[in-house]
C-alpha positions in Angstrom: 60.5 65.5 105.3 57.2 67.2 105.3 53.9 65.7 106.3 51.7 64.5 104.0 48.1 63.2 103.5 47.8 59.7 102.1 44.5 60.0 100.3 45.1 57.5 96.8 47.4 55.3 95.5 49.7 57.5 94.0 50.5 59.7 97.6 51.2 56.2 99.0 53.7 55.5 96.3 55.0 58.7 96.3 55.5 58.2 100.3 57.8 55.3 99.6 60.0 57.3 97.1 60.5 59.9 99.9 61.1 57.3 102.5 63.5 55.3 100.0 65.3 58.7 99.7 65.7 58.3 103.7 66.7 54.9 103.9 69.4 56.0 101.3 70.5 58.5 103.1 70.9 57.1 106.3 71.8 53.7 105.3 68.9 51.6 106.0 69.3 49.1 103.6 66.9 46.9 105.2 64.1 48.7 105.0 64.9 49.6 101.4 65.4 46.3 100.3 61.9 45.2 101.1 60.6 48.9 99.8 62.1 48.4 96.6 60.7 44.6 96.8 57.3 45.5 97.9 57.1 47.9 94.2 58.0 44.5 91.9 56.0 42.1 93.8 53.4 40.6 92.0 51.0 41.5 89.1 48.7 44.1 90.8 48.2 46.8 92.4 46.7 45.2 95.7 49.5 43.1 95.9 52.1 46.0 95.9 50.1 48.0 98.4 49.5 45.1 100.5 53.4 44.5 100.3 54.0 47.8 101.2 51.3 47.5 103.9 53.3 45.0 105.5 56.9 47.1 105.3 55.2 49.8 107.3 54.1 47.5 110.0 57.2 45.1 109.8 59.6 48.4 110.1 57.6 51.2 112.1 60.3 51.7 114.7 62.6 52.0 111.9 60.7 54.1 110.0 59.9 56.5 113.2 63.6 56.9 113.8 63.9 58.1 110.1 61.1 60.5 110.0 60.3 61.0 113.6 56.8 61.6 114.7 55.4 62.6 111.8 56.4 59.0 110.2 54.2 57.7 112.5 51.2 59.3 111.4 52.3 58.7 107.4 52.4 54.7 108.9 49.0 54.6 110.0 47.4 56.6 106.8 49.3 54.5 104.8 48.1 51.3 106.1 44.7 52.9 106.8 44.6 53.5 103.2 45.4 50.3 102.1 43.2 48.7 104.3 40.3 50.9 103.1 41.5 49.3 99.3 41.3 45.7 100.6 37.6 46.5 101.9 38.7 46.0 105.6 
């Protein structure tokens, strides 16, 4: 997986797809579950990056081990990101 920049909404979704892809592939079904939950959840798109705030934070060992050290910095722009959204 390649580093990215999460800048807008749609790098952070396209993050998910590529860590989806991951979980797939290395049978983290776990973490996919609640990936695949935080994308339906609610009505807007707050709720879904706030959902998919909380995956990152819920699951950053789990994600590290996927993606290695450059997950961790993808974690923190994500929920950087999101936090910037929500005004914090």
């Amino acid at each position: 997986m390649n580093k990215s920049q999460i800048n807008t909404t749609e790098d952070v979704y396209r993050f998910v797809e590529r860590l989806k892809l991951e979980c797939i592939k290395n049978g983290a079904t776990e973490l996919l579950g609640q990936l695949e939950d935080a994308l339906h959840l609610g009505s807007s798109g707050l709720e879904i990056l706030g959902a998919i705030r909380q995956a990152m934070i819920d699951n950053r060992i789990t994600i590290e081990q996927l993606l290695g050290p450059i997950g961790r910095e993808e974690i923190s722009q994500v929920v950087g990101f999101v936090d910037k959204a929500y005004g914090r």
